[in-house]
C-alpha positions as CSV (number, residue, x, y, z in Angstrom):
1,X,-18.0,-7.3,5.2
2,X,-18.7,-5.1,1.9
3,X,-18.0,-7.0,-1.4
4,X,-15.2,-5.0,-2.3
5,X,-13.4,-5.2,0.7
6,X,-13.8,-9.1,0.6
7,X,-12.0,-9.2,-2.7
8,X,-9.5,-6.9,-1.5
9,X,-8.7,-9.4,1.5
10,X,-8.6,-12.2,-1.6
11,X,-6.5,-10.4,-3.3
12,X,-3.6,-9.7,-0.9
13,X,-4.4,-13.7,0.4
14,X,-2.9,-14.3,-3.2
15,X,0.1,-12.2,-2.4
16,X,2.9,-14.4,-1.3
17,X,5.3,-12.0,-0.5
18,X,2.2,-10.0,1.7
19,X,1.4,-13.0,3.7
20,X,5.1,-13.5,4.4
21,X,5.3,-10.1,6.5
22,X,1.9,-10.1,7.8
23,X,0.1,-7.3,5.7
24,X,-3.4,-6.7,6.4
25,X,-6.1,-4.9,4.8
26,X,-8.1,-2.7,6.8
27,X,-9.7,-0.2,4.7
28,X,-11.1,-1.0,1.0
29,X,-13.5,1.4,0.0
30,X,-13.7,3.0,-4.5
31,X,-10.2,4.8,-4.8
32,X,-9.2,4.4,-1.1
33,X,-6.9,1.9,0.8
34,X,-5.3,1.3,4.0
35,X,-2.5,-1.6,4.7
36,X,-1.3,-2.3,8.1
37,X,2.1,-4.0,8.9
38,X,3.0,-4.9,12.1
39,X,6.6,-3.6,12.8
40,X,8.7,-6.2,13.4
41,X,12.7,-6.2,14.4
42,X,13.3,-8.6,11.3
43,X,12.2,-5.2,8.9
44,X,14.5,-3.2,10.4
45,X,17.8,-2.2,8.9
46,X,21.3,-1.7,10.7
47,X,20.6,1.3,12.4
48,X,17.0,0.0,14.2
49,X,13.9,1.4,12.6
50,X,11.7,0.1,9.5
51,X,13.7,-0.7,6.1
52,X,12.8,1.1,3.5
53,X,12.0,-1.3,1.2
54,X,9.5,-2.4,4.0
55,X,7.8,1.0,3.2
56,X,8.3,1.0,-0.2
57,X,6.4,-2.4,-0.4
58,X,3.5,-0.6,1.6
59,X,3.7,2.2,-0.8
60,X,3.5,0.6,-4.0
61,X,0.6,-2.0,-2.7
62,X,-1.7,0.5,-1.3
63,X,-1.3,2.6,-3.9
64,X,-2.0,-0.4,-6.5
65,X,-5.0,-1.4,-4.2
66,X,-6.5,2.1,-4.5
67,X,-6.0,2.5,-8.5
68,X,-7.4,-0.8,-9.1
69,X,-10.8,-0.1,-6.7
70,X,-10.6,3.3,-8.2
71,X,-10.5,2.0,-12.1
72,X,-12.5,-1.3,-11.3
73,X,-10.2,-3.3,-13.6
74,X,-7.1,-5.7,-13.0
75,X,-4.1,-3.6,-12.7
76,X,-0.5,-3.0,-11.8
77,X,1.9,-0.9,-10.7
78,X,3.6,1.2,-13.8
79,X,5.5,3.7,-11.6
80,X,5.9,5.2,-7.8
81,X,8.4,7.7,-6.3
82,X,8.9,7.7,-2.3
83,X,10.1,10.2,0.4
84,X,11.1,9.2,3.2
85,X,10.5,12.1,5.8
86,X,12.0,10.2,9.1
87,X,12.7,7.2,10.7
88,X,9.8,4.5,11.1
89,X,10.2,3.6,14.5
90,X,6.7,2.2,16.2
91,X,4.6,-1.0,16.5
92,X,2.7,-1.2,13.2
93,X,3.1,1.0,10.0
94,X,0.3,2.6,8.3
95,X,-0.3,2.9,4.2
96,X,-3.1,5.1,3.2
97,X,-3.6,5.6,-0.2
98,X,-6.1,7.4,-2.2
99,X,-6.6,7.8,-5.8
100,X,-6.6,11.2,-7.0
101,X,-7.4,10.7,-10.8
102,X,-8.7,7.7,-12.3
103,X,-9.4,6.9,-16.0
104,X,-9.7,4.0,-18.0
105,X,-5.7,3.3,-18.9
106,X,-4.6,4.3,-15.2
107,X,-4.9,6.1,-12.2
108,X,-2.5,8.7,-10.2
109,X,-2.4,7.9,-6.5
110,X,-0.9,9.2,-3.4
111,X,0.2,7.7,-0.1
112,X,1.0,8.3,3.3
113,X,2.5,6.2,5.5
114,X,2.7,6.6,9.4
115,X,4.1,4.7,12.2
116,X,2.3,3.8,15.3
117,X,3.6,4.3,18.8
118,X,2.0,5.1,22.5
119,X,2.2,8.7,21.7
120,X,0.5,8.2,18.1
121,X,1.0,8.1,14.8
122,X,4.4,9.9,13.3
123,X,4.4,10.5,9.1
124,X,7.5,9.0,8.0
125,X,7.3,8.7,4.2
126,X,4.9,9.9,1.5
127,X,4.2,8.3,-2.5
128,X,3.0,9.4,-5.9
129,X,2.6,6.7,-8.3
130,X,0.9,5.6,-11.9
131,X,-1.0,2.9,-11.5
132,X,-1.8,0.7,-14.8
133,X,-4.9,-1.1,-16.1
134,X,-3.8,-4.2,-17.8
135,X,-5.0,-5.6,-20.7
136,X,-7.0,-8.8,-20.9
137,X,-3.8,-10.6,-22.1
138,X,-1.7,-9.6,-19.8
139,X,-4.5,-10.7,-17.1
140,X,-4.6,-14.1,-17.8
């Protein structure tokens, strides 16, 4: 395992909430991420498939994974906007995020997010956020 990807894996280890629904990391490269959630029936909402809060979480933390590899510095999330295209219905939901400018105050980042079935994966909702580098205070 590459050093960045083995901070990455510390990283979301340190993330209570992440741990709590079973997030993984399985892609870490400079300005790229991908999280994996196992779709479970407890993240559904009334009407069966994935809550979106469930995919918003995905959103905002693989977008704040690939701004922070991207800008190489502590950061967090300053802003994100979400559409949700269909219903996540599958096994496992994808995050893919990819930074498409970084500089040294933040990063602009986009996000897909797919769910898995037998026949493949299905695009269900897509992000844009700002993602912030934080200062040394606000670090410690």
């Amino acid at each position: 395992m590459d050093a960045l990807m083995e901070m990455g894996q510390q990283v979301l280890a340190k993330q209570p909430f992440s741990t709590l629904l079973g997030t993984k990391l399985t892609r870490f490269e400079r300005g790229e991420a991908e999280l994996q959630l196992p779709l479970r029936v407890e993240l559904h909402q009334q009407h069966g498939f994935a809550h979106g809060g469930v995919l918003s979480y995905l959103a905002d933390n693989a977008l704040t994974f690939a701004g922070g590899s991207a800008m190489q510095v502590p950061v967090v999330t300053s802003e994100f906007k979400i559409n949700y295209l269909r219903p996540a219905l599958g096994t496992r939901l994808i995050a893919r995020a990819r930074a498409l400018h970084a500089g040294r105050r933040q990063a602009v980042c986009h996000c897909d997010i797919v769910a898995l079935t037998e026949q493949g994966e299905t695009l269900v909702a897509v992000a844009q956020g700002t993602i912030a580098a934080m200062s040394n205070r606000e670090s410690e």
